[in-house]
PDB file with one MODEL, atoms N, CA, C and O in Angstrom:
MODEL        1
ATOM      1  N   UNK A   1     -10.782   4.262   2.137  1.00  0.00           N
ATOM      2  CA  UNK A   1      -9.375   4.243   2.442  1.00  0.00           C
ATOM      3  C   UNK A   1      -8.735   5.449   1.762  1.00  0.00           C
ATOM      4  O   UNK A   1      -9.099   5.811   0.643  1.00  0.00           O
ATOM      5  N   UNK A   2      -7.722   6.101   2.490  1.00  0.00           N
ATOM      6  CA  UNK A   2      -6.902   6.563   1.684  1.00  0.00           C
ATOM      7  C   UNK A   2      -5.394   6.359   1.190  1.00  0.00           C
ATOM      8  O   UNK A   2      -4.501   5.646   1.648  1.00  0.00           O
ATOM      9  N   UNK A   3      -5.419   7.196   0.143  1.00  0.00           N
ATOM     10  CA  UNK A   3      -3.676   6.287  -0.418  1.00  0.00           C
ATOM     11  C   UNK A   3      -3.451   7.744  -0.923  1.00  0.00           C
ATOM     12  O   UNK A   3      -4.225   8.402  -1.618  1.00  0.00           O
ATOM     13  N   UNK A   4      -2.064   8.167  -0.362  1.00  0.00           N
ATOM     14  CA  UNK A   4      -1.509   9.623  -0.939  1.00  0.00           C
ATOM     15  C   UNK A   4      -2.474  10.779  -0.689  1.00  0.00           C
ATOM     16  O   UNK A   4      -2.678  11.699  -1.481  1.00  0.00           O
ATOM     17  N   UNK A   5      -3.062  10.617   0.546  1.00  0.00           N
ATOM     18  CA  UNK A   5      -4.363  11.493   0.397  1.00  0.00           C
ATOM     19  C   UNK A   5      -5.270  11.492  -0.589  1.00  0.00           C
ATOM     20  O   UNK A   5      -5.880  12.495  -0.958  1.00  0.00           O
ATOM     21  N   UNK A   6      -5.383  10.462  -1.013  1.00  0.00           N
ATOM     22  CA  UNK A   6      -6.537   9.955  -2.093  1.00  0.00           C
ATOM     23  C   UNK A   6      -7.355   9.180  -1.667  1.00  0.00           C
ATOM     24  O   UNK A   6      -7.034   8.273  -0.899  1.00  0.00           O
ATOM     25  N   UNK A   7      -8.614   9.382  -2.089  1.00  0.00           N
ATOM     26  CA  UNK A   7      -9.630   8.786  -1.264  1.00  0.00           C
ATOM     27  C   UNK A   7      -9.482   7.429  -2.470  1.00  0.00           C
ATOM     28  O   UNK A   7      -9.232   7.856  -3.597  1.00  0.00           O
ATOM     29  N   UNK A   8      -9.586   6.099  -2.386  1.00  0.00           N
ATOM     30  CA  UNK A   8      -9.909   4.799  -3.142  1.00  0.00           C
ATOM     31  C   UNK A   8     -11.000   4.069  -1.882  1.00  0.00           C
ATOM     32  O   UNK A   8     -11.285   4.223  -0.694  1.00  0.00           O
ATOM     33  N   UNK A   9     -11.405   3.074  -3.219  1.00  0.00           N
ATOM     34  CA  UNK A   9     -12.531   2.015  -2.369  1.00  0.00           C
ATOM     35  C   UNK A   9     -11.762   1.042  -2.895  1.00  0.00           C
ATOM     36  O   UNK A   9     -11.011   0.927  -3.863  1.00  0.00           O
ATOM     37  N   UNK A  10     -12.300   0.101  -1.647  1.00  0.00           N
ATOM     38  CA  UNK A  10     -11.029  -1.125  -1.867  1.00  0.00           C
ATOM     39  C   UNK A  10     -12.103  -2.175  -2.548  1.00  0.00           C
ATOM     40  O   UNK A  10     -13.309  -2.057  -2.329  1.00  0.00           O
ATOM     41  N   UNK A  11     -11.592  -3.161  -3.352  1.00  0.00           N
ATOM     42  CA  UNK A  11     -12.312  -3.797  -4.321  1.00  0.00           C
ATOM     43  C   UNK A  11     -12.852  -5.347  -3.666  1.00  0.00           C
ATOM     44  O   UNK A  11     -13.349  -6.270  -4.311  1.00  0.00           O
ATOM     45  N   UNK A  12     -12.573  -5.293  -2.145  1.00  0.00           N
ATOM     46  CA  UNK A  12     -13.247  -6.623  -1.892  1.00  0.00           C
ATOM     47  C   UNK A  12     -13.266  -6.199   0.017  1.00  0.00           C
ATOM     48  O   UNK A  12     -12.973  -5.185   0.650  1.00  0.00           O
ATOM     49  N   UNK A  13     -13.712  -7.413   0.354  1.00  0.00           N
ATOM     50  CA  UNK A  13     -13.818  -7.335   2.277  1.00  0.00           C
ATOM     51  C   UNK A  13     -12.493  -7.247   2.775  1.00  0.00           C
ATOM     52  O   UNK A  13     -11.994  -6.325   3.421  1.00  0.00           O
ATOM     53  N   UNK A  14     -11.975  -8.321   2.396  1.00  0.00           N
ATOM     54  CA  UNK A  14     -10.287  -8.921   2.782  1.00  0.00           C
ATOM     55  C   UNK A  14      -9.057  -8.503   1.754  1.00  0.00           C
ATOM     56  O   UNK A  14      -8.887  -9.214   0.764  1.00  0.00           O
ATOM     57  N   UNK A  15      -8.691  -8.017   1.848  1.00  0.00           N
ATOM     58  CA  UNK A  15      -7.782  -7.523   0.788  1.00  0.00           C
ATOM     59  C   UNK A  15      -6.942  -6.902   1.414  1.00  0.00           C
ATOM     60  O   UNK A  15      -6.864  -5.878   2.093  1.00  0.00           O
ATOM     61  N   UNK A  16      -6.153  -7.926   0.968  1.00  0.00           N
ATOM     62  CA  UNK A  16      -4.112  -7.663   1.910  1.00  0.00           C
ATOM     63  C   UNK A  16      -3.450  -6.584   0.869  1.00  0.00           C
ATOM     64  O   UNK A  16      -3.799  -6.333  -0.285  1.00  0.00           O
ATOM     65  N   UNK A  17      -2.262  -5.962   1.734  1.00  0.00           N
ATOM     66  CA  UNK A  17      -1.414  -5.365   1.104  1.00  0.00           C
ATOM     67  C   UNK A  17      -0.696  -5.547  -0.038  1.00  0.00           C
ATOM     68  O   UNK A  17      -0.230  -4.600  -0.672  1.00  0.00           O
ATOM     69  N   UNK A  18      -0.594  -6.476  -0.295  1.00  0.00           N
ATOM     70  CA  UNK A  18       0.460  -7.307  -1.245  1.00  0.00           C
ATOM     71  C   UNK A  18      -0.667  -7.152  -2.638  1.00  0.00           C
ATOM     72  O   UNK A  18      -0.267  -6.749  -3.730  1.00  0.00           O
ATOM     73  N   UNK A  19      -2.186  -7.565  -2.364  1.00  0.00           N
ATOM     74  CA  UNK A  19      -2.955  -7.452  -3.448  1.00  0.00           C
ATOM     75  C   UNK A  19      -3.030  -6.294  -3.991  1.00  0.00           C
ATOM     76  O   UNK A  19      -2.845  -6.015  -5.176  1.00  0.00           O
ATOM     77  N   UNK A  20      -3.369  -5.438  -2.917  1.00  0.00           N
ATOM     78  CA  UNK A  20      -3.530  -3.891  -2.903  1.00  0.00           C
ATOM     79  C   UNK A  20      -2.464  -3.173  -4.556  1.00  0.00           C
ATOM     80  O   UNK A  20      -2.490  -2.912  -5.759  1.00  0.00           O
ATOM     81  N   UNK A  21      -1.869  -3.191  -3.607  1.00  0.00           N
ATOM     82  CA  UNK A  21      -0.095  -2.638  -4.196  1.00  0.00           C
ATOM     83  C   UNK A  21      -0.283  -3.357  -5.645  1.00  0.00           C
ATOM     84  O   UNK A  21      -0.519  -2.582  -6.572  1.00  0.00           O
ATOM     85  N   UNK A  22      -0.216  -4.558  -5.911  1.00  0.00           N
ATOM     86  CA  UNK A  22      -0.341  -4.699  -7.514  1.00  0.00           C
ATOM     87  C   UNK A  22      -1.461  -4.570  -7.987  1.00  0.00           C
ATOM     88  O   UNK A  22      -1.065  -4.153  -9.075  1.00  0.00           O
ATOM     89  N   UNK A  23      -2.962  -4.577  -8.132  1.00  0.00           N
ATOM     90  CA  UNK A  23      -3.619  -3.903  -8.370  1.00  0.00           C
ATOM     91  C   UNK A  23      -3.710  -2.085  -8.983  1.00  0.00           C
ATOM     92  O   UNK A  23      -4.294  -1.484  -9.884  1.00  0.00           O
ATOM     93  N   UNK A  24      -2.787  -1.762  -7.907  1.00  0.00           N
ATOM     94  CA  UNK A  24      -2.539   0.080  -8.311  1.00  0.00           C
ATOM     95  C   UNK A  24      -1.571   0.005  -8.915  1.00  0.00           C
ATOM     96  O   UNK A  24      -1.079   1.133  -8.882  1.00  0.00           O
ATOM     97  N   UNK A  25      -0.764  -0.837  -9.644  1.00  0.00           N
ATOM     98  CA  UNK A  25       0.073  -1.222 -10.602  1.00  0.00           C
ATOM     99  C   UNK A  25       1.944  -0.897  -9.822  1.00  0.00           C
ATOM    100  O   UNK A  25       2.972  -0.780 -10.489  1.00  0.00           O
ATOM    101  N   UNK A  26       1.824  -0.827  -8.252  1.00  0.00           N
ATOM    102  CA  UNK A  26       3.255  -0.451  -7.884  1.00  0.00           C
ATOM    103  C   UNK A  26       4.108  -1.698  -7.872  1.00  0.00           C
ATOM    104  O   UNK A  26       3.702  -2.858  -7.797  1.00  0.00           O
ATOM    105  N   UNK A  27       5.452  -1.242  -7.964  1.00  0.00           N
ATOM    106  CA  UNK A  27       6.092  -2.119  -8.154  1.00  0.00           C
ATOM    107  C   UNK A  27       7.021  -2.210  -6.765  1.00  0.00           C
ATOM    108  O   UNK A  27       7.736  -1.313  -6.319  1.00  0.00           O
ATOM    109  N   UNK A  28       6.867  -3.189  -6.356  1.00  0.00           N
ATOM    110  CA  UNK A  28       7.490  -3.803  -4.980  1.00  0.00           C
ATOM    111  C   UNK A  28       8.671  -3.640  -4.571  1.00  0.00           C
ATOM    112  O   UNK A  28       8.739  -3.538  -3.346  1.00  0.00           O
ATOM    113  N   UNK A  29       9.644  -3.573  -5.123  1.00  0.00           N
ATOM    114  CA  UNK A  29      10.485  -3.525  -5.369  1.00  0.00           C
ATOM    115  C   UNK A  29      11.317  -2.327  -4.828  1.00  0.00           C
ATOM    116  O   UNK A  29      12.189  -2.200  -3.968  1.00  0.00           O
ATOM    117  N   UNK A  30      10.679  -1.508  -5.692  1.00  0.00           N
ATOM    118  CA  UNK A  30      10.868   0.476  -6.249  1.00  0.00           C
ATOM    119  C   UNK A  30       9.977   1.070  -4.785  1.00  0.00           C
ATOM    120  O   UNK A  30       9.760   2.280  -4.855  1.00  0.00           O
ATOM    121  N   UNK A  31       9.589   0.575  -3.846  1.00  0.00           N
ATOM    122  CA  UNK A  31       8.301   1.453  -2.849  1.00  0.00           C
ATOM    123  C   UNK A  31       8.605   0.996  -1.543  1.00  0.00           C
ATOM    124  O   UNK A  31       9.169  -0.054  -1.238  1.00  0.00           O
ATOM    125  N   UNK A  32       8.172   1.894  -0.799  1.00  0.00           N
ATOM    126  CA  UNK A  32       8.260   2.148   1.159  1.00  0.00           C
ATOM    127  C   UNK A  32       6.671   2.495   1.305  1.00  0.00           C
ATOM    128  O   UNK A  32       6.018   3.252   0.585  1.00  0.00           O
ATOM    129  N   UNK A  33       6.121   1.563   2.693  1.00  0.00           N
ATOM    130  CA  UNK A  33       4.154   1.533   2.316  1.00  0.00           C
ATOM    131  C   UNK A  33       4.483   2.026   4.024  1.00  0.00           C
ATOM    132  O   UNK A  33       5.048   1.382   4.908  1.00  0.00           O
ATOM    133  N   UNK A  34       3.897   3.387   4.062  1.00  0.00           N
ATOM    134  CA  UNK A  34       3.286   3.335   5.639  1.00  0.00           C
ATOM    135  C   UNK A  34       1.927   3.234   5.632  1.00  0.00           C
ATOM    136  O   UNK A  34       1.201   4.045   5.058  1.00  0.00           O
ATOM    137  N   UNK A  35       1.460   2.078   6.368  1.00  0.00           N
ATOM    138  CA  UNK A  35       0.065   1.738   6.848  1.00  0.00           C
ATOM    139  C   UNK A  35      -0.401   2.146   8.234  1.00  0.00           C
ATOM    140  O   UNK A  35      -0.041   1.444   9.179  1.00  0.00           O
ATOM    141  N   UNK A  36      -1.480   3.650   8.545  1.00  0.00           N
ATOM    142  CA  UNK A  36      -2.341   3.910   9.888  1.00  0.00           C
ATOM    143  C   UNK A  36      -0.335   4.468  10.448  1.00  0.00           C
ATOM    144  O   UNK A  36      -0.111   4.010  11.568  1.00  0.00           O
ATOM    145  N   UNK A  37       0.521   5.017  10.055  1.00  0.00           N
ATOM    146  CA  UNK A  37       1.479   5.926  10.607  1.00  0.00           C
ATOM    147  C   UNK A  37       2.756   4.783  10.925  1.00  0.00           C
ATOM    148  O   UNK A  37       3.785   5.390  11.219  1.00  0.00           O
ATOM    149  N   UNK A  38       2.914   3.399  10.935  1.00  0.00           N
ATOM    150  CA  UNK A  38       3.989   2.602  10.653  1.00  0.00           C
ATOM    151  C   UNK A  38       4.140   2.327   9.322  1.00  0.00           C
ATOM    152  O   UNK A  38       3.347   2.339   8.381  1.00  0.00           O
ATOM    153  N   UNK A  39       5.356   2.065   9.422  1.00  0.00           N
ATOM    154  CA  UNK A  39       6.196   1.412   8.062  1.00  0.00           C
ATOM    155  C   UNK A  39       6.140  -0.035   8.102  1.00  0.00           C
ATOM    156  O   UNK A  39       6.507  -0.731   9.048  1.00  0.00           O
ATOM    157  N   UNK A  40       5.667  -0.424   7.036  1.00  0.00           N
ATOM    158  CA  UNK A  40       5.536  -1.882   6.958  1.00  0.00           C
ATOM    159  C   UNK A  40       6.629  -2.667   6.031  1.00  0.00           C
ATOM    160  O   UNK A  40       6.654  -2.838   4.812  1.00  0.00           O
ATOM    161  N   UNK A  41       7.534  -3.085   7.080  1.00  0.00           N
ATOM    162  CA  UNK A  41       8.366  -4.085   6.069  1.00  0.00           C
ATOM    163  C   UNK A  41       7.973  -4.657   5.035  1.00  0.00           C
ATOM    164  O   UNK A  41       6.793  -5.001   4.959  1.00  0.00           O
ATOM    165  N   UNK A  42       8.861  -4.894   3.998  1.00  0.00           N
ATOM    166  CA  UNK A  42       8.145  -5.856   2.523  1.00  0.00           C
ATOM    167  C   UNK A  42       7.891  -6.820   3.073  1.00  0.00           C
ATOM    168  O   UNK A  42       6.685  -7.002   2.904  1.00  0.00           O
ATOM    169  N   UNK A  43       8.503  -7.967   3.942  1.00  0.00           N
ATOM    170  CA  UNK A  43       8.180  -9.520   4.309  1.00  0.00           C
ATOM    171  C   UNK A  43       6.711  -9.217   5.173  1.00  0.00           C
ATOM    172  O   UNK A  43       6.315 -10.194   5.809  1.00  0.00           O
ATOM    173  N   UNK A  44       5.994  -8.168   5.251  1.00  0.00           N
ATOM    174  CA  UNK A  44       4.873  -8.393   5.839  1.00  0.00           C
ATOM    175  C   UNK A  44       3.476  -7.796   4.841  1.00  0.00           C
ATOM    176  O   UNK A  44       2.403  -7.383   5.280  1.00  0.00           O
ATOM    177  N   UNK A  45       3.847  -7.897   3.585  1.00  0.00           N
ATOM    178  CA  UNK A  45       2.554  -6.827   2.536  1.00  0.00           C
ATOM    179  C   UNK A  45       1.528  -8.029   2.445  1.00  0.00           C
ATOM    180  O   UNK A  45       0.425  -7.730   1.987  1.00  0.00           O
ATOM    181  N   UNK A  46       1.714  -9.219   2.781  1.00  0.00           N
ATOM    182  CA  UNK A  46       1.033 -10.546   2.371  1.00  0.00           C
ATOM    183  C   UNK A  46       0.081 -10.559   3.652  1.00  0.00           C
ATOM    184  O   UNK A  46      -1.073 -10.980   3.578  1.00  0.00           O
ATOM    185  N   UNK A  47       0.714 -10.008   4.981  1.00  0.00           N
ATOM    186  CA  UNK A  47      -0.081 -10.407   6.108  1.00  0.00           C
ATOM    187  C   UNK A  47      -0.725  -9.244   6.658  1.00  0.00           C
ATOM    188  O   UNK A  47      -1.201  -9.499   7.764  1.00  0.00           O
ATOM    189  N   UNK A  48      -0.945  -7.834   6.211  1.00  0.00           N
ATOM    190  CA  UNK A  48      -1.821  -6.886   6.673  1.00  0.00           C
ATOM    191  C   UNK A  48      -2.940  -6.911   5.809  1.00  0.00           C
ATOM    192  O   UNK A  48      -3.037  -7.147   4.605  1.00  0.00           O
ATOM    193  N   UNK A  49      -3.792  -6.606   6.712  1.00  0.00           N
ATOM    194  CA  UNK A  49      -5.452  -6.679   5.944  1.00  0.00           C
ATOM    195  C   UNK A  49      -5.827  -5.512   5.727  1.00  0.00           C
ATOM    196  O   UNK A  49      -5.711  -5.063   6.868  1.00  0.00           O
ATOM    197  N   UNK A  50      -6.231  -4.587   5.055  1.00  0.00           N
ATOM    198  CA  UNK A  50      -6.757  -3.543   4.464  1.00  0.00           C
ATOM    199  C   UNK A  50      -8.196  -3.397   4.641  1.00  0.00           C
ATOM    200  O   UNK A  50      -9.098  -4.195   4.387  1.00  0.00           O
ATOM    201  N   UNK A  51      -8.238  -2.053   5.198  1.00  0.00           N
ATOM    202  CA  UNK A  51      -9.495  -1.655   5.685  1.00  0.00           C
ATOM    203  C   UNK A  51     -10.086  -0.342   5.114  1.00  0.00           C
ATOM    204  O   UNK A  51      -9.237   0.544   5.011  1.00  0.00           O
ATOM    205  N   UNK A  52     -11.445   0.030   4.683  1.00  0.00           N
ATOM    206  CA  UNK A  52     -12.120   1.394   4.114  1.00  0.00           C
ATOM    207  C   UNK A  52     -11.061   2.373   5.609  1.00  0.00           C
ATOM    208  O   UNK A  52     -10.066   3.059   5.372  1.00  0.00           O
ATOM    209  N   UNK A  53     -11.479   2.212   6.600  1.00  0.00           N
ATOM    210  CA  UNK A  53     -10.980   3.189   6.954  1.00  0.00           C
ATOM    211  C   UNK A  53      -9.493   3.729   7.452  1.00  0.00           C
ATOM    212  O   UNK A  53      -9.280   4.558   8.337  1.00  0.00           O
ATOM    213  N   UNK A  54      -8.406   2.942   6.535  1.00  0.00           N
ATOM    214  CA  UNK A  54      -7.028   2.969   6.618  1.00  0.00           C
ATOM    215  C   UNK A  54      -6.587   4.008   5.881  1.00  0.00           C
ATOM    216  O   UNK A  54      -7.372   4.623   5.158  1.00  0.00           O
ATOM    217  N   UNK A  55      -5.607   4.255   5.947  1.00  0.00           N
ATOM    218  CA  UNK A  55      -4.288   5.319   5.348  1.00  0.00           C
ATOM    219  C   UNK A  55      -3.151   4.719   4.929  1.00  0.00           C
ATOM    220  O   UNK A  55      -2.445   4.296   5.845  1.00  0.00           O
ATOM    221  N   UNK A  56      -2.676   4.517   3.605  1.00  0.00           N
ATOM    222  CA  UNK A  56      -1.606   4.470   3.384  1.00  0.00           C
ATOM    223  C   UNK A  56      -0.812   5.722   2.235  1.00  0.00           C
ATOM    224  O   UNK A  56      -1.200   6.371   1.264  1.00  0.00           O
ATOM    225  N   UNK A  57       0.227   5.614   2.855  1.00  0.00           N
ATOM    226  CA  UNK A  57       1.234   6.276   2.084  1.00  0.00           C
ATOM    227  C   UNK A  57       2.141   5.645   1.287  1.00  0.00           C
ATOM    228  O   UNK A  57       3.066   4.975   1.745  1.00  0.00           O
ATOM    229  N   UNK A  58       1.886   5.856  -0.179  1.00  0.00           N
ATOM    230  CA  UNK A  58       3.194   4.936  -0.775  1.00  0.00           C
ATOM    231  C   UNK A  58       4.123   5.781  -1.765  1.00  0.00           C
ATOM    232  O   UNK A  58       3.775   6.365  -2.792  1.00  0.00           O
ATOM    233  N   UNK A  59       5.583   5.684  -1.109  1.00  0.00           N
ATOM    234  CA  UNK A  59       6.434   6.440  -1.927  1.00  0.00           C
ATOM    235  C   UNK A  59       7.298   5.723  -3.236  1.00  0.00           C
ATOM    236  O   UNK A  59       7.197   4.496  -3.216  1.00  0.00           O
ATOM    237  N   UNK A  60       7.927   6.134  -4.094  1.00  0.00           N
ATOM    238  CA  UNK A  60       7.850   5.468  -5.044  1.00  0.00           C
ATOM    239  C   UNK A  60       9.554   5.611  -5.171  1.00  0.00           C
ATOM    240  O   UNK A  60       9.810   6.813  -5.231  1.00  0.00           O
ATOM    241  N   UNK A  61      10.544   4.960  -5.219  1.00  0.00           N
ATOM    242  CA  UNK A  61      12.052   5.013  -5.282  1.00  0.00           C
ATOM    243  C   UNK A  61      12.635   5.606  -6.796  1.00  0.00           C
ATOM    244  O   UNK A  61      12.969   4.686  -7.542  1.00  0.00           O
ATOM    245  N   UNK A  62      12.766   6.619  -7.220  1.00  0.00           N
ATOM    246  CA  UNK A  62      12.990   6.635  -8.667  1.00  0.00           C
ATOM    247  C   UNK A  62      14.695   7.039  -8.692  1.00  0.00           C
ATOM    248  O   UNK A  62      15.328   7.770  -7.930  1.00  0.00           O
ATOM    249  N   UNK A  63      15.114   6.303  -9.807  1.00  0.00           N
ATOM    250  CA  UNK A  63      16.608   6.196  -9.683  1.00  0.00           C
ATOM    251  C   UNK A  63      16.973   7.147 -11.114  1.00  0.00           C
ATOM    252  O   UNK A  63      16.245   7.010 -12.098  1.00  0.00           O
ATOM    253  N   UNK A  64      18.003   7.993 -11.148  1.00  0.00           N
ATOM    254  CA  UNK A  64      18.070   8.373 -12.093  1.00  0.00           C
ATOM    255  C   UNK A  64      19.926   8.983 -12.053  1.00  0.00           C
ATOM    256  O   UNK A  64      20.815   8.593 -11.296  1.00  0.00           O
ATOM    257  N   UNK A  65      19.987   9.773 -12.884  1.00  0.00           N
ATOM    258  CA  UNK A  65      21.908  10.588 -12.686  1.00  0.00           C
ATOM    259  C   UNK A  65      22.068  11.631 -13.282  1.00  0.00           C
ATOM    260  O   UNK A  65      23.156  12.205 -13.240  1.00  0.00           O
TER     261      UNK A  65
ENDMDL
END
């Protein structure tokens, strides 16, 4: 899989988004996930399945002044 143009191996067969994402320590909250070139709403990180040969992009919201 890749993430940010980073190549990772995913740590099991089935492994949803929602696992994914805390695992790489992001915070849910603070992030926008495009999965294979869509944007995946937050109410759906629980129901996409993650695959070796996927792409995601995850941007990270940083707030500052």
């Amino acid at each position: 899989m890749t993430v940010n143009g980073e190549a990772k191996k995913l740590s099991g067969d089935s492994v949803v988004l929602a696992d994914f994402l805390v695992q790489e320590g992001y915070k849910q909250g603070r992030i926008a996930v495009e999965h294979n070139g869509r944007i995946v709403p937050k109410g759906e990180y629980g129901q996409v399945v993650l695959s070796d040969s996927d792409t995601l992009e995850v941007v990270t919201f940083v707030g500052g002044g």
